[in-house]
N, C-alpha and C positions, 0 to 999 in steps of 0.2 A: 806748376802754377804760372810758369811764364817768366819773364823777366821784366825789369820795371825800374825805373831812373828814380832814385830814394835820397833824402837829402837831411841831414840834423837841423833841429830850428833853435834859435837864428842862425840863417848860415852864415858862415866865419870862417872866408880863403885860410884862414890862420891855425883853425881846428883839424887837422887830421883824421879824427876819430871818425867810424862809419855808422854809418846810422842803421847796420843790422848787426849780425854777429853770427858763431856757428851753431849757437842754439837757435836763431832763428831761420838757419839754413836747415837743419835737424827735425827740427817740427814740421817745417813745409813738405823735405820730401817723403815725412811719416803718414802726412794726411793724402800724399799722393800714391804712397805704395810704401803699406804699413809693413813696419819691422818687428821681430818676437823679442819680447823682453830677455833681461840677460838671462834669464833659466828656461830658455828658448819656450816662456809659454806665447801664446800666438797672440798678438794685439787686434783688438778690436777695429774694424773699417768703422771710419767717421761717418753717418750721412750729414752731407752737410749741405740738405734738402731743410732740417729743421732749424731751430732758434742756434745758432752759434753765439756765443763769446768768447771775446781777446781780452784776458785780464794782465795789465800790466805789459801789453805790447809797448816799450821805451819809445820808439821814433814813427809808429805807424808800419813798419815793414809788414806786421803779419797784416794789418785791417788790409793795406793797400793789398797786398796779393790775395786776400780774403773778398774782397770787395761784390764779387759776383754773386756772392752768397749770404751779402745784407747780413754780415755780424754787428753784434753789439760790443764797440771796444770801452771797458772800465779800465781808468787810470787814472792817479794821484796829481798826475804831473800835467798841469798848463802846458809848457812846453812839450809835451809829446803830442796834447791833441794840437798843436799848431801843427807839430810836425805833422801828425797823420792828414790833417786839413791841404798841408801843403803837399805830400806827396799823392795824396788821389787826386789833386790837380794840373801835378805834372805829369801825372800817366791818361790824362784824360777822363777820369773815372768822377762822375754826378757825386756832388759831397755827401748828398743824405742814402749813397749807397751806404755806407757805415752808420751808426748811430752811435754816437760819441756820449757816454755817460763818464763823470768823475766817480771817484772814490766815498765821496756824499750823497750821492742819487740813488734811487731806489732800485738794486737790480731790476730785471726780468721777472716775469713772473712764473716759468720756464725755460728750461736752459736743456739742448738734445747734444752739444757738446761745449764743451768748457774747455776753452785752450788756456792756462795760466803759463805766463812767464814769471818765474821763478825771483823774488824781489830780494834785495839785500837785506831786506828789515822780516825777520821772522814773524814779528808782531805784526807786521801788515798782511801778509801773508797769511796767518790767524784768526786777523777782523775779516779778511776777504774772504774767505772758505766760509767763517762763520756765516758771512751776511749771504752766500751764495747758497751756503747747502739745501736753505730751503724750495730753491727750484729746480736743485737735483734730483733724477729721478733714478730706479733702477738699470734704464736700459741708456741713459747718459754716459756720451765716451768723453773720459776724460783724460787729457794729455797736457804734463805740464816740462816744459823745459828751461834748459838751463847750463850755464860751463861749469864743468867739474866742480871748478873750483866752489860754484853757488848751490851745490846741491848737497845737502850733510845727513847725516842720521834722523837729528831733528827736523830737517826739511819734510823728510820720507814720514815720520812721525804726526807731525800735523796733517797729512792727508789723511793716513790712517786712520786718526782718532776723528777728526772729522768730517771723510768724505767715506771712507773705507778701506778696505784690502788693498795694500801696494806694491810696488814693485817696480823695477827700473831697468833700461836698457844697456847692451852695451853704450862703453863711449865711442864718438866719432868726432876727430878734430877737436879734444878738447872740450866736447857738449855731452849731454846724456838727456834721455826725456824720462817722466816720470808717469806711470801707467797705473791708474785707480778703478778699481770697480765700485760703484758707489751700494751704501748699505743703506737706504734709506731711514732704518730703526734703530739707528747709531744714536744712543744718547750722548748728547757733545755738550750738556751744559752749556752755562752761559757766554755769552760772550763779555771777558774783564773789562773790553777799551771801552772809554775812553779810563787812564788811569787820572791818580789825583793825590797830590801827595803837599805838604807846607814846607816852606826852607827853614832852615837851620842858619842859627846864628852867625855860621862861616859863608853864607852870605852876603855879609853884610848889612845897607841900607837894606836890603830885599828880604831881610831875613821875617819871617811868620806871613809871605805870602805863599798862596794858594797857587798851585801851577796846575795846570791840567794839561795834559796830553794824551791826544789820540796814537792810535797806533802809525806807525812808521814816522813820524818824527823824531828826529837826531836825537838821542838817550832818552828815550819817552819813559825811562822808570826813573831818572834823576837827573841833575842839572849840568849838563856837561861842562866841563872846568876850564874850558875858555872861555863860554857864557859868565862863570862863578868869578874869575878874577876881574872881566868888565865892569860887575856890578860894584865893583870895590874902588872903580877908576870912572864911575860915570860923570861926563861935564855937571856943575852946578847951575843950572839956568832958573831965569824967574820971566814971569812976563806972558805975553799973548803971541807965543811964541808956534812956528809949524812944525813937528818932529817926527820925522819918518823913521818906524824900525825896518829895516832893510832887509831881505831872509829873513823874517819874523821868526818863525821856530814856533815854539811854546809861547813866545811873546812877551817872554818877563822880560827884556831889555825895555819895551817899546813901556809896560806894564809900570816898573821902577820909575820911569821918566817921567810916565801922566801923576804919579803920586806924588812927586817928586814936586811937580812944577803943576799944581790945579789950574792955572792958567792955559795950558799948553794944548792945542790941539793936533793929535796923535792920531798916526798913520801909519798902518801893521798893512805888510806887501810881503808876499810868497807864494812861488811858484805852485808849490804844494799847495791841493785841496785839504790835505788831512790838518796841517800848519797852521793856517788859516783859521781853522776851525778851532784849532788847539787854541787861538793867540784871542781868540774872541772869547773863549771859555774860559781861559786865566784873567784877562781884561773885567769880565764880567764878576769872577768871583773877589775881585778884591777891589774894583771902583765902583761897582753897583750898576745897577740900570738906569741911574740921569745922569752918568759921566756918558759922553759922547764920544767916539771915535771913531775909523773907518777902518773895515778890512777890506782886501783887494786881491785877488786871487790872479795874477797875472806875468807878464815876462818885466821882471824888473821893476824900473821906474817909469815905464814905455805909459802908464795911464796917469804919470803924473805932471802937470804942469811945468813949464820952464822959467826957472830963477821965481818960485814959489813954497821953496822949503828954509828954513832957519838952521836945521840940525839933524842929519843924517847919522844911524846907529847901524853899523850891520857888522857881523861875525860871517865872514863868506866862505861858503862851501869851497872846498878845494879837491872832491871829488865830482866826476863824475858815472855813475854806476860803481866799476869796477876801476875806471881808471884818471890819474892823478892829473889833473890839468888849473891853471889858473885862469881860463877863459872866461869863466863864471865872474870871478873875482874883478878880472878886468873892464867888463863889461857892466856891474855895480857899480864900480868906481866913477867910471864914465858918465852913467846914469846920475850918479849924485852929485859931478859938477855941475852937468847942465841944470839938475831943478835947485839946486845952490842958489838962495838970491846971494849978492857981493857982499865977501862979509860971513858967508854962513859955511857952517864945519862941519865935514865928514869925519866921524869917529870910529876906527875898528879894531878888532881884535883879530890877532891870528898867531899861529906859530910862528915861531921867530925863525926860524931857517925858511919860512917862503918867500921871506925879504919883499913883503908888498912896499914897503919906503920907497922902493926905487923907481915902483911903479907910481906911487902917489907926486914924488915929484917931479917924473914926467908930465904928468896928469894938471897935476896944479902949480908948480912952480915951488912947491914947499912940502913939506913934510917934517913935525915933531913927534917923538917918541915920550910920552905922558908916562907911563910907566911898564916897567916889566920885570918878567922873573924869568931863571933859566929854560924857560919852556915857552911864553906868551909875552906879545909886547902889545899894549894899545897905544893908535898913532892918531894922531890927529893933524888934516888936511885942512886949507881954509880957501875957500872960493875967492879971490883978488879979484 
C-alpha cells in the first residue's frame, strides 16, 4: 500500500502514541497478499474495484492508504475524522477521495468489502454490524481486525450471529484479523440500542431520571460510579447562568444541572457521535421539547467562545483506545479556562490516584477538593 507520513489529531509534541498500530499494519498487508486463516482455510482476495468501507479506522491510517480506492470511512469519533482529514492532506491525497460518514449517518447502500476495526465497546460493535448487515451481500469480503488483546470469543460471536460463518487468523505482532463469510438469511433480530433505563435513588438529586444510551458510550447499560458520586457533589447555582457538560456521556451531568437551575442555559460537547446523541436523548426525555439546549459534536471546547461560560462539568476520559494517557484531560482543562468568563468554575471528577489537583493548579492558580471517597475525588477550579 506504500508508505505515508500519519499523524494523531490534535497533534501533541507531548503525546507519544501512534496514530496506527499492528492491527492496522496486519489488514494492509492482508488486502495486499492475503493470508489463510488459522485452520489454514484460504482467505478471500478483496476486490477493492467495488464499494469499500473503513469501520472504526481510530486516526485515518486505513482510509489514507485506502484512498485510491474511494472507501467510505464510518466512525464515532470527531477526532479520528479530523485525523483522517489531516492525514490525506499531508500525503497529498484530494479529501473527497474518502467519504467520511459518522456513526449516525446512513450507511451505504452496498458494501463489496467491509474492513471493520475491532472497537473496545462490544455494543458498538453490535449496533455497527447491525446497521451494516443490510448492505452485505453474499460474495462481500469481510475482514476485521484487531490486537490480541481486542479480539475475545464474544468479539468472533457477534460476527457470526450477525454477519455469518467465522473464523480467525494466525496472530502476527500481537494483532489477529477476523475472516466472515456473510450469510445473507441470517435472522439477527432486532437491533437493542439505543438502551434506556431510570436511576435509582442512590443517585441522588438525579434519581427517577430517564438516561438513555446509545451503544458504545462509557457503561451504556448503567451509570458509571464516577458519574453517580458527582451527582451527589454537584455546585448549587440559580440564575441565567452558561453551563457546559464537558465529555457529555449519556448527559445526566449536563441533564441534573438544567433541572437543577431552569434558568441555565446548557451546553453538552463530545467528541463522540454516539454521546451526543445519547446526551440529547436523556436531555429530551426528562426536560421536554421547550427546554432548550445545545449539543455539539466536536474536538473539546475548540467551537466554544472565550471567557463565555459560567460553569464547566466534565468527568474526563483517561483512556485512550487501549492506552492510559492524561492528554485528553489536560487539554479539557485548558479548554475550560479559556471559555471561563473571571469568576467561573470548572468542576470534575475523577480517580483519585490520577492526581488531576496538580494539573488544575498549574492551570489556574488554585485547586479545592469538594468532596471524596476512597476511590473518587471532585475538585473544583475557579477562573481569577
Amino acid at each position: 500500500m506504500g508508505e505515508f507520513d500519519l499523524t494523531r489529531f490534535p497533534e501533541d509534541p507531548r503525546d507519544r502514541l501512534l496514530p496506527w498500530d499492528a492491527a492496522d499494519e496486519y489488514l494492509l498487508r492482508h488486502l495486499a497478499d492475503p493470508v489463510a486463516a488459522a485452520d489454514g482455510t484460504p482467505a478471500a482476495r478483496a476486490d477493492l474495484g467495488g464499494s469499500v468501507v473503513v469501520v472504526g479506522d481510530r486516526w485515518g491510517a486505513l482510509a489514507t492508504a485506502l484512498a485510491a480506492h474511494r472507501p467510505a470511512q464510518i466512525t464515532d469519533s470527531f477526532l479520528g475524522q479530523q485525523a483522517t482529514r489531516a492525514n490525506l492532506a499531508r500525503n497529498g491525497v484530494a479529501p473527497d477521495a474518502v467519504r467520511l460518514l459518522s456513526t449516525r449517518d446512513t450507511p451505504p447502500d452496498r458494501i463489496d468489502v467491509l474492513l471493520v476495526r475491532v472497537p473496545k465497546s462490544l455494543a458498538l460493535l453490535e449496533d455497527q454490524l447491525l446497521r451494516l448487515a443490510p448492505a452485505v451481500h453474499a460474495g462481500t469480503v469481510v475482514v476485521g481486525a484487531g490486537k490480541v488483546t481486542e479480539i475475545h470469543t464474544s468479539t468472533l460471536r457477534l460476527f457470526e450471529r450477525i454477519l455469518g460463518p467465522t473464523r480467525t487468523s494466525l496472530a502476527a505482532k500481537k494483532a489477529r484479523l477476523i475472516f466472515c463469510s456473510p450469510d445473507p438469511d441470517l435472522e439477527r433480530g432486532p437491533n437493542p440500542w439505543p438502551l434506556e433505563y431510570v436511576l435509582g435513588d442512590d443517585a441522588g438529586p438525579a434519581a427517577g431520571l430517564t438516561v438513555v444510551n446509545h451503544a458504545g458510550v462509557f457503561c451504556a447499560d448503567r451509570l458509571d460510579i464516577g458519574t453517580r458520586f458527582f451527582l451527589h457533589h454537584l455546585p448549587r447555582r440559580h440564575g441565567a447562568e452558561r453551563v457546559v457538560d464537558l465529555g457529555c456521556g449519556n448527559g445526566v451531568l449536563g441533564t441534573a444541572a438544567a433541572l437543577a437551575n431552569p434558568d441555565a442555559d446548557v451546553v453538552f460537547v463530545d467528541e463522540s457521535h454516539q454521546a451526543v446523541a445519547s446526551a440529547e436523548a436523556t436531555f429530551r426525555a426528562n426536560a421536554g421539547a421547550g427546554r432548550a439546549a445545545e449539543f455539539t459534536v466536536g474536538d473539546g471546547l475548540s467551537p466554544v467562545p472565550d471567557g463565555s461560560v459560567d460553569l464547566v462539568l466534565n468527568n474526563p476520559p483517561f483512556h485512550s483506545h487501549q492506552a492510559t494517557t492524561d492528554t485528553t484531560a489536560r487539554r479539557m482543562f485548558t479548554g475550560a479556562r479559556r471559555v471561563l468568563r473571571p469568576g467561573g468554575e470548572l468542576w470534575v471528577v475523577g480517580n483519585r490516584h490520577l492526581g488531576y489537583h496538580v494539573m488544575l493548579r498549574k492551570l489556574f492558580g488554585n485547586c479545592e477538593v469538594v468532596a471524596g471517597d476512597p476511590k473518587f475525588v471532585v475538585l473544583r477550579a475557579v477562573r481569577r
